[in-house]
FIFIRO-259203 format. One record per residue (C-alpha): x, y, z. Coordinates in steps of 0.1 Angstrom, whole numbers, plus 5000, padded with zeros to 4 digits. Layout:
BEGIN
XYZ
...
This chain:
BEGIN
178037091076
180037321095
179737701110
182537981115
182638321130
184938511121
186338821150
187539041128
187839341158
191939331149
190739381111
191339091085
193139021051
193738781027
196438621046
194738611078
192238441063
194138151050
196338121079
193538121101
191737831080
194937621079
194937691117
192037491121
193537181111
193437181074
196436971065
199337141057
201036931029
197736891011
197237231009
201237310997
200337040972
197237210956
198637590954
202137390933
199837280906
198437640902
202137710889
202438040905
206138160905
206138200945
206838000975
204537961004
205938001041
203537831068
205037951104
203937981137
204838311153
203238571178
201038941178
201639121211
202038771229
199338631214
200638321190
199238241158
199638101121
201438321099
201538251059
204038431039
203638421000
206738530983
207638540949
210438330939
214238520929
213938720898
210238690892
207538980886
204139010898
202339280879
198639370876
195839140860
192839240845
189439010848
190338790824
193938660831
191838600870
189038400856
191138230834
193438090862
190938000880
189137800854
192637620847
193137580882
192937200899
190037270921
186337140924
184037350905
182437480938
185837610947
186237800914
182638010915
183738070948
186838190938
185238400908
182638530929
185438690953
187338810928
184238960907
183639180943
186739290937
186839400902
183839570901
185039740934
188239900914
185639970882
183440200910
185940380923
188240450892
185440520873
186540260842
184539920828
184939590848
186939460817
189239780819
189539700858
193039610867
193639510898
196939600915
198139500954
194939250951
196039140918
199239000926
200238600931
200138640967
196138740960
195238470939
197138220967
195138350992
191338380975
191638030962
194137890986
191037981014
187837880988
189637530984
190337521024
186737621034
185737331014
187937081032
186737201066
183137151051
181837511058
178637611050
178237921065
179938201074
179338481100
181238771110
181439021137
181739411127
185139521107
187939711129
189239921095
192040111113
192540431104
195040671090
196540651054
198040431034
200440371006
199340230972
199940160935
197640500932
199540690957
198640780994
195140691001
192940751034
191940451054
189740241044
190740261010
188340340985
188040000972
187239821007
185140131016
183240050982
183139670988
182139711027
179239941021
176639731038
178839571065
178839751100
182139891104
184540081131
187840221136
189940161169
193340061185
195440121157
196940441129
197440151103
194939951074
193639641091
191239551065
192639521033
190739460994
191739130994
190139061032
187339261021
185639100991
186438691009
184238831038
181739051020
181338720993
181238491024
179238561056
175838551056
175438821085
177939051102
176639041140
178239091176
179738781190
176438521192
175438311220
177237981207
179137631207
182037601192
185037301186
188337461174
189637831171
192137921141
194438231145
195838371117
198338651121
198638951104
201839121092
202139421114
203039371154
201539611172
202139701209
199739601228
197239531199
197239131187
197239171147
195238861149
192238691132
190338461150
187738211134
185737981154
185237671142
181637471151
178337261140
175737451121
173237351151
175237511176
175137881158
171938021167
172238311148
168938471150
168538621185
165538851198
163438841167
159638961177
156238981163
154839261161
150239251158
147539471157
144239431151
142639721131
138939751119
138840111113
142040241091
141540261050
142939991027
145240251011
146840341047
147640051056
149139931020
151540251027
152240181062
153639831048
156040021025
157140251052
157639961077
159739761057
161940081050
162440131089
163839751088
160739571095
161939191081
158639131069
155239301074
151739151059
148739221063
145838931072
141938981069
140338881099
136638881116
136739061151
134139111181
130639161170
131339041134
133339311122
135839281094
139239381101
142739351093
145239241113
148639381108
151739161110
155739281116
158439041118
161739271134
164839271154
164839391189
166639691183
164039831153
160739731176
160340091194
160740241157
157940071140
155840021171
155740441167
155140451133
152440191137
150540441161
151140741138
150740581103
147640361113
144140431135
146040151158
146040231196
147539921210
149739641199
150939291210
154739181207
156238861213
159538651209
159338431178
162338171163
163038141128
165837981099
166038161069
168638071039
171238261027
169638480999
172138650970
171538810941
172838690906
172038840870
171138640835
170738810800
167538730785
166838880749
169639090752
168239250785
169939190820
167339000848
167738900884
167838610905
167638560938
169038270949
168538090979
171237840998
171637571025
175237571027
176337480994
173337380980
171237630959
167637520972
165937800952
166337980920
163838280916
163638560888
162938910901
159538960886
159839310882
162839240858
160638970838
157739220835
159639490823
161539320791
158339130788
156539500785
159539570761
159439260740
155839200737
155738860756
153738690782
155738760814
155638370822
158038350791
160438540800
160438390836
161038050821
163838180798
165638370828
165938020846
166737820816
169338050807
170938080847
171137700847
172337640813
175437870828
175637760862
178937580873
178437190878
177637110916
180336930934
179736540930
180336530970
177336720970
């Protein structure tokens, strides 16, 4: 299984995407192949060209003499991509880009996700690039995805809704938990399309991590600035050569004289400062005295905030720290309708492959409160019904 990071400081879009994918070394002709049997009336450019002397892969989708390429709602999208050639990984990869984006334009236009149209992302050249760069990520065998922060641009922009400010709306919506800066460049570098592939993809936005990597793929952008290389670059590696998860630290403290009901809050108030986990542990201290010791899991840069809060929430007046390593899965968050009421479910992956499947027990307890049902009912019918409608696996898998 294979790792990417993608340097997204000179923005990225749809097209950058794929080009930078194809840059890699997925094959060319394969890949013209596969986007002909979508029967899409366009024609697909592959070129090599350069962004203020800087050379990269440019793809060009353009729709073919006297065709049209108006707006699709939800369900022309999904049902493409359910016609479409592809494994069934590639098409809930596909819909699950594509579903970012919908309910993106829902937000901000204030309409249902089936009344969402979408417009500039909705075009041919969209659907080329979302699945064109799901089917390509499976060729190249990724399995995870990272990202550094966004370069949006700045400035304004022209749309199918008139003259927007940069980011638009609909990336602003879709980026809302992704760091994200504005330099270099009066222009959109991070478009809708760009957007939801990254915000559906990477499992952490983070500066550039200490790493190994075997190829670089440049995809170019359409504008040429001076001086500024419109240019996405993805690094290409092995999963083992990603260690993502620098300067994570343990936080202890022993404490033997603070109430129960203290330290339950200070466990709620750590975890909102960005604590990654915090538990507390009953343990037997000097001279036989029961205690608790107090465990936080954080990253370097949130230690001196909860080592503060620590002193002033709890009867603590000294701590211990050290370095610790860890692996965690990528975690997302999908929804089932049990009895006509919505629940959700985490889901937990090792590149591809769902490991864990686990009902948000709050959800369960509240419709079994409202139905009148043991809670372990509800749990069980929340999984049967997310695996009665989860896509096939791949058989590759």
């Amino acid at each position: 299984m294979k790792c990417v990071y993608f340097d997204a400081s000179a923005g990225l879009s749809g097209d950058m995407i794929l080009a930078a994918l194809l840059d890699l070394g997925a094959p060319r002709a394969l890949f013209q192949e596969k986007m002909a049997e979508l029967r899409l009336p366009v024609d697909i450019r592959i070129k090599e060209t350069k962004r203020a002397s800087l050379r990269g892969l440019k793809v060009e989708v353009k729709l073919k003499k006297g065709k049209k390429s108006g707006p699709r709602p939800w369900r022309d999208v999904e049902t493409l991509i359910q016609k479409s050639p592809f494994s069934d990984s590639v098409k809930a990869n596909a819909r699950a880009v594509f579903k970012t984006l919908f309910e993106a334009e829902a937000r901000v236009h204030g309409s249902k996700f089936l009344e969402a149209h979408l417009h500039e992302a909705g075009a041919d050249d969209a659907i080329i690039d979302v699945l064109g760069s799901c089917y390509l990520a499976e060729i190249l065998d990724i399995g995870c995805v990272y990202c550094s922060p966004l370069n949006v641009g700045r400035g304004w922009v022209k749309t199918s809704h008139g003259v927007l400010p940069v980011p638009p709306p609909a990336v602003a919506e879709i980026l809302k938990k992704a760091p994200v800066y504005s330099a270099w460049a009066e222009a959109e570098l991070v478009t809708p399309t760009g957007a939801a592939i990254i915000a559906t993809w990477a499992g952490k936005f983070m500066p550039f991590p200490e790493m190994s990597y075997e190829k670089i793929g440049c995809g170019a952008g359409t504008r040429d600035f001076a001086g500024f290389p419109n240019i996405l670059r993805v690094f290409y590696g092995e999963e083992k050569d990603f260690p993502t998860e620098k300067n994570v630290y343990e936080i202890e403290a022993n404490i033997d004289d603070a109430s129960p009901q203290l330290l339950a809050h200070f466990l709620e108030q750590a975890l909102k400062l960005g604590a990654l986990d915090a538990f507390l542990t009953p343990v037997v201290m000097k001279k036989g005295r029961l205690g608790t010791k107090l465990t936080l899991l954080a990253d370097a840069a949130k230690m001196d905030k909860l080592i503060d809060a620590a002193f002033k929430e709890t009867s603590s007046i000294g701590v211990r720290y050290f370095p610790v390593e860890r692996r965690v899965l990528r975690r997302d968050v999908r929804k089932v309708t049990v009895l006509g009421e919505e629940i959700g479910l985490k889901i937990a992956t090792s590149g591809r492959n769902e490991v864990n499947v686990q009902p948000e027990f709050r959800d369960c307890l509240k419709v079994a409160q409202k139905k009148a049902l043991p809670v372990k009912t509800i749990h069980q019918l929340a999984l049967r019904e997310y695996f009665k409608k989860a896509p096939k696996r791949d058989k590759r898998q």
